[in-house]
N, C-alpha and C positions, 0 to 999 in steps of 0.2 A: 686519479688513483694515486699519483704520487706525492700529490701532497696530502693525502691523508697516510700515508707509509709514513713519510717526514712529522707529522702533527704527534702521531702516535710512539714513534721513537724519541724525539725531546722532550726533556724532561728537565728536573732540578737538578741542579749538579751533586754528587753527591760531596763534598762541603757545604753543602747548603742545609741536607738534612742532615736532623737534628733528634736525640730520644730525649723525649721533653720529661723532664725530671720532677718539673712541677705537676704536672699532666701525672705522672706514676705514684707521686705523693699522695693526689687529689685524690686519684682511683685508691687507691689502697688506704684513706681512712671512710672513704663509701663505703667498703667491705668490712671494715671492721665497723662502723655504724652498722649498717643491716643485721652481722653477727651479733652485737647486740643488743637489736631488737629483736632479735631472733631466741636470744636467749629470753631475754624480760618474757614473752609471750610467752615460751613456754612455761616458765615458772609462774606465770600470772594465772595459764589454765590449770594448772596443777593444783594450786591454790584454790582454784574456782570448784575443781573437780572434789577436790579433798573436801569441800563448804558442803559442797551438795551432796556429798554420800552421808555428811553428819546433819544431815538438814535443815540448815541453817538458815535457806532461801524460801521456807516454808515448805516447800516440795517433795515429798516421801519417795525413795527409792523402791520400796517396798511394792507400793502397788501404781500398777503405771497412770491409771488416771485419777488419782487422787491427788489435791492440791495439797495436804497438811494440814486444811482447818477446814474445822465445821461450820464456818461460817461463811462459806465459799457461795452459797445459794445468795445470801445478801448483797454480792457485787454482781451491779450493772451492768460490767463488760462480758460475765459469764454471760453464755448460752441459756437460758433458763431463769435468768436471777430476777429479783423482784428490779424493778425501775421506778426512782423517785423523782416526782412530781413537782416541779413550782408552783 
């Protein structure tokens, strides 16, 4: 028991620690990286949102399951479309 009292009370001297400068530089252009990506993203959905309400992506706000074109039966990947053949 008393050498776990002794284990737990030594420690580094305190000249030894140190507030690592580099270390706080490091940390704080991480923060201003992520800030901005944080910003680019927002302005990118913004953009994306402002695309889509002018319907630029084909897709009509207007009516929720309508693609934009009338030719939406002729693709494959829809539900329903014709499938062409080798």
């Amino acid at each position: 028991m008393l050498t776990v009292l002794t284990a737990t009370q030594e420690g580094p001297a305190p000249e030894d620690v140190k507030a690592g400068w580099v270390a706080l530089i490091i940390f704080l252009l991480l923060v201003g990286a992520v800030a901005l990506l944080g910003f680019s993203l927002f302005k990118h959905l913004r953009i994306s949102r402002e695309s889509r309400d002018l319907g630029l992506y084909g897709d009509s706000t207007d009516s929720p399951g309508s693609t934009g074109s009338p030719d939406s039966t002729d693709d494959p990947a829809t539900p329903g479309g014709s499938t062409q053949s080798s």
